[in-house]
Every structure is written in structure tokens, then in C-alpha cells.
mmCIF file of the N, C-alpha and C atoms, coordinates in Angstrom:
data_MODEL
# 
_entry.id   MODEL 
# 
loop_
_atom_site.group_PDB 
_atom_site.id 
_atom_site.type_symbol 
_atom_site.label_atom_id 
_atom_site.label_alt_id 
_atom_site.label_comp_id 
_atom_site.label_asym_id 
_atom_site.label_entity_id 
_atom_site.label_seq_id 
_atom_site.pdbx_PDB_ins_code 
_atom_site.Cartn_x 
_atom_site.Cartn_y 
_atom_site.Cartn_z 
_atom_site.occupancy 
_atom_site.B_iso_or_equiv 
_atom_site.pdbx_formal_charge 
_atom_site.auth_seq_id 
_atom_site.auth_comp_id 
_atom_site.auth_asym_id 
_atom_site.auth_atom_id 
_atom_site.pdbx_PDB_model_num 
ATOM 1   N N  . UNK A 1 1  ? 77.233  63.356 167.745 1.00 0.00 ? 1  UNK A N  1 
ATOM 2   C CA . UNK A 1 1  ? 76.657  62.082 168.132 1.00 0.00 ? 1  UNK A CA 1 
ATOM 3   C C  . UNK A 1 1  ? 75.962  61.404 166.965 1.00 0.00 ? 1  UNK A C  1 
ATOM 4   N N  . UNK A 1 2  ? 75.478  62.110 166.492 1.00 0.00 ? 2  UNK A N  1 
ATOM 5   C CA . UNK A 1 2  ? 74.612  61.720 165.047 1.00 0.00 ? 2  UNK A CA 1 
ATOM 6   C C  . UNK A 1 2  ? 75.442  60.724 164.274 1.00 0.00 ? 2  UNK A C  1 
ATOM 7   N N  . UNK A 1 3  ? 76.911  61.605 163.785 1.00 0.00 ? 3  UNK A N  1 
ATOM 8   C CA . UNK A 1 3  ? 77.695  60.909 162.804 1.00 0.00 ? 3  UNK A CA 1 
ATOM 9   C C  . UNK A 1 3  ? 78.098  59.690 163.601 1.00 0.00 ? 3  UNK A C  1 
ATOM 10  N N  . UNK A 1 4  ? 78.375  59.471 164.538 1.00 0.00 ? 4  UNK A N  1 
ATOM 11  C CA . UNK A 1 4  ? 78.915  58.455 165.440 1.00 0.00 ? 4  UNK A CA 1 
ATOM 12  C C  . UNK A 1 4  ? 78.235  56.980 165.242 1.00 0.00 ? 4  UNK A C  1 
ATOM 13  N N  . UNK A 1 5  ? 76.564  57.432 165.665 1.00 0.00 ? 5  UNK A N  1 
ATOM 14  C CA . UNK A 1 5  ? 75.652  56.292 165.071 1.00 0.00 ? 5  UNK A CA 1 
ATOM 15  C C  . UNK A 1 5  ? 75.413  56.037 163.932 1.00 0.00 ? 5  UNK A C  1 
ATOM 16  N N  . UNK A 1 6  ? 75.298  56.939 162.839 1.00 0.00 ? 6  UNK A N  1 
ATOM 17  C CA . UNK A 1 6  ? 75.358  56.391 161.622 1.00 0.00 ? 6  UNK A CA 1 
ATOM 18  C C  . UNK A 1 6  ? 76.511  55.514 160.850 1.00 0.00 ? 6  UNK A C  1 
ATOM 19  N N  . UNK A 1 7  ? 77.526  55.962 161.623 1.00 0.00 ? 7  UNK A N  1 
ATOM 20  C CA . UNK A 1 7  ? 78.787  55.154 160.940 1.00 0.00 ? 7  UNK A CA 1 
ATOM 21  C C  . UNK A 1 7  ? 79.084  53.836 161.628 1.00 0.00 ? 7  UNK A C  1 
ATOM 22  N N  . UNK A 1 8  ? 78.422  54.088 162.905 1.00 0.00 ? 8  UNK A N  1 
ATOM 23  C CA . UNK A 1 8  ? 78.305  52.274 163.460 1.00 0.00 ? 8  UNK A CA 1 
ATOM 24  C C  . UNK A 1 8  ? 77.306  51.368 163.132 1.00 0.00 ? 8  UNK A C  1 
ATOM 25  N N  . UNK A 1 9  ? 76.431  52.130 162.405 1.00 0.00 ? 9  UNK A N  1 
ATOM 26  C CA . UNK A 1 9  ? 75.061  51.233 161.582 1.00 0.00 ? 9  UNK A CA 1 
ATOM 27  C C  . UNK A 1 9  ? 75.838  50.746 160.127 1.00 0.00 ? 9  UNK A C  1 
ATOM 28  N N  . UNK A 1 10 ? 76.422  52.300 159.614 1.00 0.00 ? 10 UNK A N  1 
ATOM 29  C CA . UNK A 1 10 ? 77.048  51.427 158.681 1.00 0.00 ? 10 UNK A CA 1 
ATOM 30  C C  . UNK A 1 10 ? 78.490  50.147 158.752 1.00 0.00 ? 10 UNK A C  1 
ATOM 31  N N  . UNK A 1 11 ? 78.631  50.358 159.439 1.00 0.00 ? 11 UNK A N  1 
ATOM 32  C CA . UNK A 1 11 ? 80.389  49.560 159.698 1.00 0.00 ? 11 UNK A CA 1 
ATOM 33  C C  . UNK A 1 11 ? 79.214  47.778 159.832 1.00 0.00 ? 11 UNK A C  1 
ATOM 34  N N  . UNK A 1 12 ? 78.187  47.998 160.837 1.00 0.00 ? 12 UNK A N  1 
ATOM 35  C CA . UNK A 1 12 ? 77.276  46.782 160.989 1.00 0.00 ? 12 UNK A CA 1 
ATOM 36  C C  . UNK A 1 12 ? 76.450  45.968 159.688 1.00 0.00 ? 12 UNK A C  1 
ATOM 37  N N  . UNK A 1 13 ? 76.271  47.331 158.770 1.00 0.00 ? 13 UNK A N  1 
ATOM 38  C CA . UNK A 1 13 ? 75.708  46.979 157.426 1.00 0.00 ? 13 UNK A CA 1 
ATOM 39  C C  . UNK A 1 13 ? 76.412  46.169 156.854 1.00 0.00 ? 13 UNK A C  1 
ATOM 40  N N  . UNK A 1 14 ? 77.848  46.788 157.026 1.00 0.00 ? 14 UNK A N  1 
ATOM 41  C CA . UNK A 1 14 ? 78.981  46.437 156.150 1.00 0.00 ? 14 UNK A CA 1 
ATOM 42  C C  . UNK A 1 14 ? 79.455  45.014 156.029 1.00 0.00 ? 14 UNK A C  1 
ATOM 43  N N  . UNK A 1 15 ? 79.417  44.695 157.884 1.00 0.00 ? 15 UNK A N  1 
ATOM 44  C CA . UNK A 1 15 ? 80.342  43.378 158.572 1.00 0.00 ? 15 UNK A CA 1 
ATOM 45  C C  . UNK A 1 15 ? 79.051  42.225 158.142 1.00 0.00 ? 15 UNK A C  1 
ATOM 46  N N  . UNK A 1 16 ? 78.122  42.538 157.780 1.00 0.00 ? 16 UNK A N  1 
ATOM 47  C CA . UNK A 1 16 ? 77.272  41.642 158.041 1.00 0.00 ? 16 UNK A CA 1 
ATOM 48  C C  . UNK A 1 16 ? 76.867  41.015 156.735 1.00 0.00 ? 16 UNK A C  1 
ATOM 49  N N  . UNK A 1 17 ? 77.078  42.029 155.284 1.00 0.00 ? 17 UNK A N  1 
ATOM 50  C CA . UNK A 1 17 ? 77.052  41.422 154.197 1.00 0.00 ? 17 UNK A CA 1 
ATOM 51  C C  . UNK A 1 17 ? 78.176  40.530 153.870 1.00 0.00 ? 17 UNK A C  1 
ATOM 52  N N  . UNK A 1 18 ? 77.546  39.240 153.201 1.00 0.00 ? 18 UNK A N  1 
ATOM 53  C CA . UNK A 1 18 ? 78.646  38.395 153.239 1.00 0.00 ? 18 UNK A CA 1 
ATOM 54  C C  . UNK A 1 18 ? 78.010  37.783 151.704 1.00 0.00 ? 18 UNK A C  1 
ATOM 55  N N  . UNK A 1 19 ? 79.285  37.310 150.832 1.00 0.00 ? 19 UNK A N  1 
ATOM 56  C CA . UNK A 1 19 ? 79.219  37.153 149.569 1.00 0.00 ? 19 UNK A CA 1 
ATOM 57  C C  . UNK A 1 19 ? 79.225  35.532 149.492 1.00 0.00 ? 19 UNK A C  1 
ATOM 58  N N  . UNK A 1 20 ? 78.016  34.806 148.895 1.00 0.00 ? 20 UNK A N  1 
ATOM 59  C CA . UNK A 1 20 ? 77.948  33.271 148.578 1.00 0.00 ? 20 UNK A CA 1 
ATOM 60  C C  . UNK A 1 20 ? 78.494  33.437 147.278 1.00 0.00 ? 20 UNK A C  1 
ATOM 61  N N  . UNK A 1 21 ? 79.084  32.179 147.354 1.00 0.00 ? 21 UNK A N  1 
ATOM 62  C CA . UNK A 1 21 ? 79.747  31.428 145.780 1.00 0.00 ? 21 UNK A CA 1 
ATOM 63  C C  . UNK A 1 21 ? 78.580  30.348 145.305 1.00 0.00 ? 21 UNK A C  1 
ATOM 64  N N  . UNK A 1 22 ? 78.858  30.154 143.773 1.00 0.00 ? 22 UNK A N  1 
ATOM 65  C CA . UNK A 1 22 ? 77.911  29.584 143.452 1.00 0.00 ? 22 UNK A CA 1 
ATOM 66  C C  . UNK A 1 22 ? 77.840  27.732 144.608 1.00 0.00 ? 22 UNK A C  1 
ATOM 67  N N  . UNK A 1 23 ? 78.925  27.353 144.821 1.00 0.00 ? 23 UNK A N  1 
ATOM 68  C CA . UNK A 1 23 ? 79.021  26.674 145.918 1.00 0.00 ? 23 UNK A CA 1 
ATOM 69  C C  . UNK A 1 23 ? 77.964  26.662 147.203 1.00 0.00 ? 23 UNK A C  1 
ATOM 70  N N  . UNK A 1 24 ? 77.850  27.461 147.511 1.00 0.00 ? 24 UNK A N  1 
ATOM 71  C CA . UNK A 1 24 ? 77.109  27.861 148.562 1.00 0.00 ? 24 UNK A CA 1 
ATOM 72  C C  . UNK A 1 24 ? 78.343  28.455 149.916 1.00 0.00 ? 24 UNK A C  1 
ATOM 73  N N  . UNK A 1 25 ? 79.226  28.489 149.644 1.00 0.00 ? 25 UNK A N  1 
ATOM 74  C CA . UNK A 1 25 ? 80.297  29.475 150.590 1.00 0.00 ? 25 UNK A CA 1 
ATOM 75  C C  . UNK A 1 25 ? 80.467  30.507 150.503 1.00 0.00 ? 25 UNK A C  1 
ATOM 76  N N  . UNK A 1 26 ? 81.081  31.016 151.794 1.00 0.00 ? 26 UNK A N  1 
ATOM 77  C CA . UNK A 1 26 ? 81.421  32.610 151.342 1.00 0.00 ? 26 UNK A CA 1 
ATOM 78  C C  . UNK A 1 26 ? 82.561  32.744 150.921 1.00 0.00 ? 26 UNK A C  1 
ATOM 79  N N  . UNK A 1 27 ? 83.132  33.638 149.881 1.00 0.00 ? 27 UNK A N  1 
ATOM 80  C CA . UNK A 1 27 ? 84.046  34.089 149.338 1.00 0.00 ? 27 UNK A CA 1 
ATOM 81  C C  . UNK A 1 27 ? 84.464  35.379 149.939 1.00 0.00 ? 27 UNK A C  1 
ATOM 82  N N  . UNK A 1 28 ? 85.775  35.495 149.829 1.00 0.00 ? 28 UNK A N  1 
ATOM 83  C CA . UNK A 1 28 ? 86.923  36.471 150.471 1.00 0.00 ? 28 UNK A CA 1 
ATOM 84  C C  . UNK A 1 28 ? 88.008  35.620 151.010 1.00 0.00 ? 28 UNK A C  1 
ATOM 85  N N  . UNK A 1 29 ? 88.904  37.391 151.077 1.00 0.00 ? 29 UNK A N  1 
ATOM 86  C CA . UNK A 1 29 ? 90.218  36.920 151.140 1.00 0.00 ? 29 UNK A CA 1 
ATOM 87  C C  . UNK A 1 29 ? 90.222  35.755 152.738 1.00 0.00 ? 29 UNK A C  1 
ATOM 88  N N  . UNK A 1 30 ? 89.593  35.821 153.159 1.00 0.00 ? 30 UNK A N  1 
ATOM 89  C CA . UNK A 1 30 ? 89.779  34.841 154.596 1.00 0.00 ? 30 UNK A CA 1 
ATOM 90  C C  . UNK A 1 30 ? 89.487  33.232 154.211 1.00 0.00 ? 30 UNK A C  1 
ATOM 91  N N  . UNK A 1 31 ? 88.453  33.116 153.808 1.00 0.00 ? 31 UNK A N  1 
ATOM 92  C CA . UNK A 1 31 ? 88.782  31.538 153.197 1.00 0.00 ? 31 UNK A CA 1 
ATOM 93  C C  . UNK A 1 31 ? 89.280  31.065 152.589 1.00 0.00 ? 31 UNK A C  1 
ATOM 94  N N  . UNK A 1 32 ? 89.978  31.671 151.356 1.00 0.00 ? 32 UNK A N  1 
ATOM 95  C CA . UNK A 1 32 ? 91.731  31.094 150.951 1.00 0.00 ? 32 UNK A CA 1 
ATOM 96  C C  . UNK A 1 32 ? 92.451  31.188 151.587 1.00 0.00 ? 32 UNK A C  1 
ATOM 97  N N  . UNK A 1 33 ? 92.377  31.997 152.342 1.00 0.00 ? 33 UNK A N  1 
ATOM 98  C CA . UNK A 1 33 ? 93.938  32.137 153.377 1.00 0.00 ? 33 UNK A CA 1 
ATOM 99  C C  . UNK A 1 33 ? 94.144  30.930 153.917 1.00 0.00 ? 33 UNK A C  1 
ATOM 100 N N  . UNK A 1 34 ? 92.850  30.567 154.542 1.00 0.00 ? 34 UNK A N  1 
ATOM 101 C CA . UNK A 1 34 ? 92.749  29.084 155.140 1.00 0.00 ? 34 UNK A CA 1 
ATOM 102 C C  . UNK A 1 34 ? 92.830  28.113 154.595 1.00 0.00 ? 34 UNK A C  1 
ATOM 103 N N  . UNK A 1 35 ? 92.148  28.240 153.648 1.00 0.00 ? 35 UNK A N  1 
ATOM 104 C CA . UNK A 1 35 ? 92.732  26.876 152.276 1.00 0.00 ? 35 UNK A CA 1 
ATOM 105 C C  . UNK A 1 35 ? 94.068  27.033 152.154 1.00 0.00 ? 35 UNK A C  1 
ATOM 106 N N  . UNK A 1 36 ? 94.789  27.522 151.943 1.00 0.00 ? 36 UNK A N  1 
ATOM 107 C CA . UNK A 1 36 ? 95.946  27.730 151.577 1.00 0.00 ? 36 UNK A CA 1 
ATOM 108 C C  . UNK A 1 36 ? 96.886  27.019 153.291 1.00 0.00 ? 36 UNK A C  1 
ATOM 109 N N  . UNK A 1 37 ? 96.416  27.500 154.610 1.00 0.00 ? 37 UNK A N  1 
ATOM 110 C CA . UNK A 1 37 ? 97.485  27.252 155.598 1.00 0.00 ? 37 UNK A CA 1 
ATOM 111 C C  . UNK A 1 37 ? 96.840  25.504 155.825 1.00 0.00 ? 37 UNK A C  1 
ATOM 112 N N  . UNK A 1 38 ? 95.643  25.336 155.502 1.00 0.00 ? 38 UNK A N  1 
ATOM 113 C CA . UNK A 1 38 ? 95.489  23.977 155.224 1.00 0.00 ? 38 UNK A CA 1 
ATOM 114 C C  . UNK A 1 38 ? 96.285  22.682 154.442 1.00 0.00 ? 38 UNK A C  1 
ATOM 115 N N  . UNK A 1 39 ? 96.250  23.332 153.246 1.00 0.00 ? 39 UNK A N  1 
ATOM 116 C CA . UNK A 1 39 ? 97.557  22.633 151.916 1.00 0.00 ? 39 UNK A CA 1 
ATOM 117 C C  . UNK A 1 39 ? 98.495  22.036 152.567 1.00 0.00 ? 39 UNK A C  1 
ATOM 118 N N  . UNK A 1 40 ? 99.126  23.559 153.396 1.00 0.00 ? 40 UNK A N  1 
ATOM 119 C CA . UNK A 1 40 ? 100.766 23.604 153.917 1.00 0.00 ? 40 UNK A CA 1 
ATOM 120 C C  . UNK A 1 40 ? 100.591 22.670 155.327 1.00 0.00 ? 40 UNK A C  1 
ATOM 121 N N  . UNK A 1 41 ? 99.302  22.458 156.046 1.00 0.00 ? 41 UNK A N  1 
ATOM 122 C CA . UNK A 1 41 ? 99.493  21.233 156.913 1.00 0.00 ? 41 UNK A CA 1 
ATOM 123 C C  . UNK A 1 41 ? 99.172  20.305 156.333 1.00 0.00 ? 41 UNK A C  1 
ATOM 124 N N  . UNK A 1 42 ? 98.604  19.656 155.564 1.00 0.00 ? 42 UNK A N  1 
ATOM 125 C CA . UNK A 1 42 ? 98.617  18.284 154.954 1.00 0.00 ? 42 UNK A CA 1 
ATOM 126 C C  . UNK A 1 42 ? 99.518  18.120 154.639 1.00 0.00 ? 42 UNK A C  1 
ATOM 127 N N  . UNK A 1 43 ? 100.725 19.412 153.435 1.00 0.00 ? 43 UNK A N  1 
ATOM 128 C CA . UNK A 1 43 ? 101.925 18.793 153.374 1.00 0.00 ? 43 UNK A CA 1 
ATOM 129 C C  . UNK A 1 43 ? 102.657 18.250 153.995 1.00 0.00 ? 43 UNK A C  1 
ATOM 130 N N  . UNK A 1 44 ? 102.795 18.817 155.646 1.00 0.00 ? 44 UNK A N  1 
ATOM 131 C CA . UNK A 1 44 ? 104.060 18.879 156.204 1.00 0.00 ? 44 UNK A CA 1 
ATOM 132 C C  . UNK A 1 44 ? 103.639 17.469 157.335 1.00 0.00 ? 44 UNK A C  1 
ATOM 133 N N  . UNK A 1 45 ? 102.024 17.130 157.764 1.00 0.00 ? 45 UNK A N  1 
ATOM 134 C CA . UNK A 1 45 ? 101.604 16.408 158.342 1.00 0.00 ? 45 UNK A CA 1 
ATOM 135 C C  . UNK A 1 45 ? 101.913 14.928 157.941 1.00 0.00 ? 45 UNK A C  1 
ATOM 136 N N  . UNK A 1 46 ? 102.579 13.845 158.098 1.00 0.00 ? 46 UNK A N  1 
ATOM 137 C CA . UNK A 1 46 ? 102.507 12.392 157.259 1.00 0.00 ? 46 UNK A CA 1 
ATOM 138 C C  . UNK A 1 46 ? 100.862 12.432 157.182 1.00 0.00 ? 46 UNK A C  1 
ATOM 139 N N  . UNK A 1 47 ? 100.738 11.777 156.290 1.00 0.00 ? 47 UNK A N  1 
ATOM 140 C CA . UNK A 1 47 ? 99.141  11.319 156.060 1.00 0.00 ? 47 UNK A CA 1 
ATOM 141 C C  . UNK A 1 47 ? 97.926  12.392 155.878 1.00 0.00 ? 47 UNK A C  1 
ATOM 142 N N  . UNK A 1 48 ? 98.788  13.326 156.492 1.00 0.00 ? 48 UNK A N  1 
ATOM 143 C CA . UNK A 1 48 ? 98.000  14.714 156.307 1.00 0.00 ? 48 UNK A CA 1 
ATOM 144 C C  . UNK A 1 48 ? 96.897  14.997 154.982 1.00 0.00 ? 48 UNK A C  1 
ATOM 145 N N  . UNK A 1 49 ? 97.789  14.434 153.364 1.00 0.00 ? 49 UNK A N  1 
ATOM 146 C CA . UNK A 1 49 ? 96.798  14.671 152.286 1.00 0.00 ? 49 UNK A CA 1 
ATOM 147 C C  . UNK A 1 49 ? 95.667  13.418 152.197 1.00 0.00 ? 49 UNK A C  1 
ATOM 148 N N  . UNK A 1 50 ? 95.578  12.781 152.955 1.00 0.00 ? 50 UNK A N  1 
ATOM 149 C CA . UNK A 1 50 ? 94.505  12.069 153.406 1.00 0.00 ? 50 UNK A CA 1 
ATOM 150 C C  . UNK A 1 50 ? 93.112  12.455 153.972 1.00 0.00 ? 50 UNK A C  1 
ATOM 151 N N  . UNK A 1 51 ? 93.494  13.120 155.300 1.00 0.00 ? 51 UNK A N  1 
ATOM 152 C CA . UNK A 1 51 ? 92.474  14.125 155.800 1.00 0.00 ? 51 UNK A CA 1 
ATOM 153 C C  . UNK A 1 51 ? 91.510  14.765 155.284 1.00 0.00 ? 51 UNK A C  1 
ATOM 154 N N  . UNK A 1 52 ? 90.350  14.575 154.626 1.00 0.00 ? 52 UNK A N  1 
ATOM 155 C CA . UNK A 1 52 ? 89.667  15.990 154.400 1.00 0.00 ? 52 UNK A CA 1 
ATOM 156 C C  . UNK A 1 52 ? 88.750  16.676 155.367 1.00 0.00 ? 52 UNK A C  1 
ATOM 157 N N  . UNK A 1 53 ? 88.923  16.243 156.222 1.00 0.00 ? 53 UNK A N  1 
ATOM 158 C CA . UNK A 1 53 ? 88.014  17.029 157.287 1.00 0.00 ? 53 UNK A CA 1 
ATOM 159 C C  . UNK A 1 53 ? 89.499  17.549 158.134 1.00 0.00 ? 53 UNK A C  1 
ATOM 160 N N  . UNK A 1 54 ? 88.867  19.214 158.489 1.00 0.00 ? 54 UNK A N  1 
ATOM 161 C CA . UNK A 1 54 ? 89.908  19.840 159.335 1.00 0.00 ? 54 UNK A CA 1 
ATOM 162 C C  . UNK A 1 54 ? 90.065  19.096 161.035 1.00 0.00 ? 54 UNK A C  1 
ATOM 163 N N  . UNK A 1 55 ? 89.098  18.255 160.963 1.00 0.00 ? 55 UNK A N  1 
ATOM 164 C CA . UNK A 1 55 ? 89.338  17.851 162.675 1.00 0.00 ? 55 UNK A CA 1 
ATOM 165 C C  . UNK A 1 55 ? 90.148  16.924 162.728 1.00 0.00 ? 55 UNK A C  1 
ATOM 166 N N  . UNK A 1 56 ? 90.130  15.914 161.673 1.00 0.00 ? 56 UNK A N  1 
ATOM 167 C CA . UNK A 1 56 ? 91.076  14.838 161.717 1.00 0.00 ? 56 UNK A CA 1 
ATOM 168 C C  . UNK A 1 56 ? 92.284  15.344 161.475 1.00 0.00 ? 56 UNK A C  1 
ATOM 169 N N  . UNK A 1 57 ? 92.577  16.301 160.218 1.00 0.00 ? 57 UNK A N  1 
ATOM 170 C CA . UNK A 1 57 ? 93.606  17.159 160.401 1.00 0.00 ? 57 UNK A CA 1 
ATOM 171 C C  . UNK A 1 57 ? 94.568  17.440 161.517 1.00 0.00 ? 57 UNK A C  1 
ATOM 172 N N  . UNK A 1 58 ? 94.147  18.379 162.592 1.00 0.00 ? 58 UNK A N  1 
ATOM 173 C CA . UNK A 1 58 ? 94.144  19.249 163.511 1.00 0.00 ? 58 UNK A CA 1 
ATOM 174 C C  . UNK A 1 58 ? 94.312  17.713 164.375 1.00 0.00 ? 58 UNK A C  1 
ATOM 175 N N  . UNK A 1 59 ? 93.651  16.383 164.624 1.00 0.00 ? 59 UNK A N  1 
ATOM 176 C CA . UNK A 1 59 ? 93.905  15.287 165.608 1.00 0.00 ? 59 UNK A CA 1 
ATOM 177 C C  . UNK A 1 59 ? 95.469  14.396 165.440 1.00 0.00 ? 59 UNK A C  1 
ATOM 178 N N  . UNK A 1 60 ? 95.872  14.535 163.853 1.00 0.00 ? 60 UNK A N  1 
ATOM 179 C CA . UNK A 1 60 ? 96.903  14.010 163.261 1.00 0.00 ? 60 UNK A CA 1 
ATOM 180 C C  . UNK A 1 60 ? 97.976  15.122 163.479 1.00 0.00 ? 60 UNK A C  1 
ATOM 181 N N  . UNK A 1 61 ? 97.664  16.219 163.207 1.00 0.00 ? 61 UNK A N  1 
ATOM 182 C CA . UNK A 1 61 ? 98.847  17.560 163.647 1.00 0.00 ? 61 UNK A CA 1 
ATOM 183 C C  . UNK A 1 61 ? 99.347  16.831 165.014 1.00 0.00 ? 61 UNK A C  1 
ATOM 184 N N  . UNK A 1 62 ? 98.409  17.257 166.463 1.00 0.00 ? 62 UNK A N  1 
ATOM 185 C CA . UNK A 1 62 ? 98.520  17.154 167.396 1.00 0.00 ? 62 UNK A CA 1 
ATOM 186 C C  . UNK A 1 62 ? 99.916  15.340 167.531 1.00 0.00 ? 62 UNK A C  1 
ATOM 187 N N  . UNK A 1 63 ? 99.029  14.495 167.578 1.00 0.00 ? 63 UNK A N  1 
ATOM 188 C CA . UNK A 1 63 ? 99.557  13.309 167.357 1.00 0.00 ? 63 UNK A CA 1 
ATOM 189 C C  . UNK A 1 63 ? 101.374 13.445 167.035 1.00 0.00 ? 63 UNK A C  1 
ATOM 190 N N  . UNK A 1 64 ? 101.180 14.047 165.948 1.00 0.00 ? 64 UNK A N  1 
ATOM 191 C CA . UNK A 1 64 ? 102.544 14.011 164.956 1.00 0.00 ? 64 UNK A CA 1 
ATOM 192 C C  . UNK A 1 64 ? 103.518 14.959 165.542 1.00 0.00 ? 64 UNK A C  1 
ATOM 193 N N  . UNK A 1 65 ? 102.946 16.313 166.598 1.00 0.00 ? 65 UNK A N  1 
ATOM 194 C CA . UNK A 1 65 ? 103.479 17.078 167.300 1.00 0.00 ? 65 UNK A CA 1 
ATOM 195 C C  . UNK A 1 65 ? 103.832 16.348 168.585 1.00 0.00 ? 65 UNK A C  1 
ATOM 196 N N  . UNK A 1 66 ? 103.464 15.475 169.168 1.00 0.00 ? 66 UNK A N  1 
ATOM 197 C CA . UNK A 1 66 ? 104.146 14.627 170.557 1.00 0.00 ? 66 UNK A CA 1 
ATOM 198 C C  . UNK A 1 66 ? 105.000 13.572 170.445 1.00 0.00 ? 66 UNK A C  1 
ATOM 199 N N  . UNK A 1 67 ? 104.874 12.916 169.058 1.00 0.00 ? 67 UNK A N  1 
ATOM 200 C CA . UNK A 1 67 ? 105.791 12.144 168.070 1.00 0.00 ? 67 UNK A CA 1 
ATOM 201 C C  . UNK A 1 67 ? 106.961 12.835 168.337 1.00 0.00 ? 67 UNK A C  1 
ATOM 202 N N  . UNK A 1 68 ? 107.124 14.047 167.755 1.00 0.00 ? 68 UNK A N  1 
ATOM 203 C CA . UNK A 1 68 ? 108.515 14.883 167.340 1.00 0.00 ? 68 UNK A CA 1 
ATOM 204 C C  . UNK A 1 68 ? 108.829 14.961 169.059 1.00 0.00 ? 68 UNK A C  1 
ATOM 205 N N  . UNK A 1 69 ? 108.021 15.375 169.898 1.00 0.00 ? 69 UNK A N  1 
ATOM 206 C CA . UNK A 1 69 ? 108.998 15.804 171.437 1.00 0.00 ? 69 UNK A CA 1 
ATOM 207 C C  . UNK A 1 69 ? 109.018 14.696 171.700 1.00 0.00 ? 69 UNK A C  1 
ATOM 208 N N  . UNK A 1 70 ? 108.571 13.453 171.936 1.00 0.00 ? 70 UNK A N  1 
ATOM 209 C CA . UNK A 1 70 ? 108.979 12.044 172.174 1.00 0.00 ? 70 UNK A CA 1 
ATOM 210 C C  . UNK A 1 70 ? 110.719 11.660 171.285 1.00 0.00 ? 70 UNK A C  1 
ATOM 211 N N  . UNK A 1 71 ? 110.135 11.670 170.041 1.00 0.00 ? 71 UNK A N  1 
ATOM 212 C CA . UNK A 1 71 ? 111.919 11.196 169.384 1.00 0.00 ? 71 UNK A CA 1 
ATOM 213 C C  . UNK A 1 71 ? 112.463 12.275 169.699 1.00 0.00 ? 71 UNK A C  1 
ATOM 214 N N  . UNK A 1 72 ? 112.205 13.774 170.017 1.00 0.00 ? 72 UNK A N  1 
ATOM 215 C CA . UNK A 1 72 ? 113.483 14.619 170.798 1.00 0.00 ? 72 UNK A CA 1 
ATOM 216 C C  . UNK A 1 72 ? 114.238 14.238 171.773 1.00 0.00 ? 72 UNK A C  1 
ATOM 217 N N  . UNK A 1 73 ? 112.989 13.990 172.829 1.00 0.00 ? 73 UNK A N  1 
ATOM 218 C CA . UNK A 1 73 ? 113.625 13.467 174.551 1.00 0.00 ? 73 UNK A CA 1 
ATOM 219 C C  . UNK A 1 73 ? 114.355 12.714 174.104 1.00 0.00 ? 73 UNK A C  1 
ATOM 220 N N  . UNK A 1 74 ? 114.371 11.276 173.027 1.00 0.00 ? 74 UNK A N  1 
ATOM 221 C CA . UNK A 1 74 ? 115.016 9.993  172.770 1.00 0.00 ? 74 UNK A CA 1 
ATOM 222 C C  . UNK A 1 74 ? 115.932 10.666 172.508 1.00 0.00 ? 74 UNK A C  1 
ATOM 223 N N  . UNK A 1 75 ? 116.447 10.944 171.437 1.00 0.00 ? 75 UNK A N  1 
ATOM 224 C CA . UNK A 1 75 ? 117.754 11.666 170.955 1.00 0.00 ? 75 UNK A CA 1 
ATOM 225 C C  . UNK A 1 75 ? 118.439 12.539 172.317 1.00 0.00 ? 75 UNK A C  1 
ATOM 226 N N  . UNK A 1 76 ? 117.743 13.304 172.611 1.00 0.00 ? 76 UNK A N  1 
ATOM 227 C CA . UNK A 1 76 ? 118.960 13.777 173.882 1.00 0.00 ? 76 UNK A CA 1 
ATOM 228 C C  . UNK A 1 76 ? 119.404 13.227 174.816 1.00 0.00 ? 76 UNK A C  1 
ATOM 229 N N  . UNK A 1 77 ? 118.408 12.253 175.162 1.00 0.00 ? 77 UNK A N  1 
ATOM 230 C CA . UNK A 1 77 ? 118.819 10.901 176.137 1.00 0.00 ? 77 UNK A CA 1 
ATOM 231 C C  . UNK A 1 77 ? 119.751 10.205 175.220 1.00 0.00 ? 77 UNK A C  1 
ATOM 232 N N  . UNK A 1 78 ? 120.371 10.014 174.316 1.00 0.00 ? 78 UNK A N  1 
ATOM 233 C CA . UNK A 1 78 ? 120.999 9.035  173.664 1.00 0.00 ? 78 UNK A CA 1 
ATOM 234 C C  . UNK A 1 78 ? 122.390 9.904  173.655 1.00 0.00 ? 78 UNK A C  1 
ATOM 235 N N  . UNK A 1 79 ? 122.368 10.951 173.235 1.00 0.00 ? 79 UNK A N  1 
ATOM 236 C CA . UNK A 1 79 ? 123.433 11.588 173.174 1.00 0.00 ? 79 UNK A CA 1 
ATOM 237 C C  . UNK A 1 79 ? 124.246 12.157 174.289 1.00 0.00 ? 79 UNK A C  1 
ATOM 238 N N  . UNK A 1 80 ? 123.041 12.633 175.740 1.00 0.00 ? 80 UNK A N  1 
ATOM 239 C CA . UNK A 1 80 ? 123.873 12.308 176.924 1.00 0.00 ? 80 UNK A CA 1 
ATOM 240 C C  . UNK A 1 80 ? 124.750 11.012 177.039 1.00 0.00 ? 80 UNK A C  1 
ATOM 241 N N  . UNK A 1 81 ? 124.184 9.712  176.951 1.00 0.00 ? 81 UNK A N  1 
ATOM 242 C CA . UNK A 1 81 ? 124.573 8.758  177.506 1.00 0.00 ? 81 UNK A CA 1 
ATOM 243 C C  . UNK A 1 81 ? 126.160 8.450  176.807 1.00 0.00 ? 81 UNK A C  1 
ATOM 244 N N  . UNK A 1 82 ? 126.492 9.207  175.665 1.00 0.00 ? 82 UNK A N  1 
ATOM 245 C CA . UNK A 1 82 ? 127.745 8.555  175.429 1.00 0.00 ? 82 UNK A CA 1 
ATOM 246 C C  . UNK A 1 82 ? 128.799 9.603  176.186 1.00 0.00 ? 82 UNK A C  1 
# 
């Protein structure tokens, strides 16, 4: 039982230290990751490298995602009809 609690104090020690950049952010592999799947939606988003806030982002994704099933429905409706 002993070792049990000590290694969940440490695992808590562990999760809880977190490394600032001179920025004032934390650094690790998890916030590039996100920078990085960020990039790849501005790319792929129109207007997307505009955005710098992730909400407008994420409001223009959405948007640009009902765009595409809207001109889908159109296109399959068009191509039934002939």
C-alpha cells in the first residue's frame, strides 16, 4: 500500500509541473502539435490564414464544412436530373 501512494503522489508531482517559455506559455510536445494541426486548417480553410484566433477559425471551418454538403446535395441533384 505504501508504494501505491507514493507513486500516485509522484505521478501528481509529475502531471502538475509544467514548463513556461520565456513567452509566458507552456512548452511541450502538445502545443506544437496544435500549432502545427492549426497551420494545416488555415491552409485548407479559404480565409483560414486570416484567422488568428482559434474561435473564428473553428466558426469559418464549420461554415466552410456546410458549404461543401450544400454544393454536394447540388451536384447530386444535378446529376440525377439528367
Amino acid at each position: 500500500m505504501a508504494e501505491s501512494k507514493s507513486s500516485k503522489r509522484m505521478v501528481k508531482q509529475t502531471m502538475g509541473k509544467k514548463k513556461i517559455n520565456k513567452k509566458g506559455r507552456e512548452s511541450g510536445s502538445g502545443s506544437g502539435l496544435l500549432r502545427i494541426k492549426v497551420r494545416k486548417l488555415q491552409i485548407l480553410i479559404p480565409g483560414g490564414k486570416r484567422c488568428n484566433h482559434p474561435n473564428l477559425l473553428l466558426l469559418k471551418t464549420v461554415d466552410y464544412i456546410v458549404y461543401l454538403k450544400l454544393k454536394l446535395r447540388l451536384l447530386k441533384a444535378l446529376s440525377n436530373s439528367f
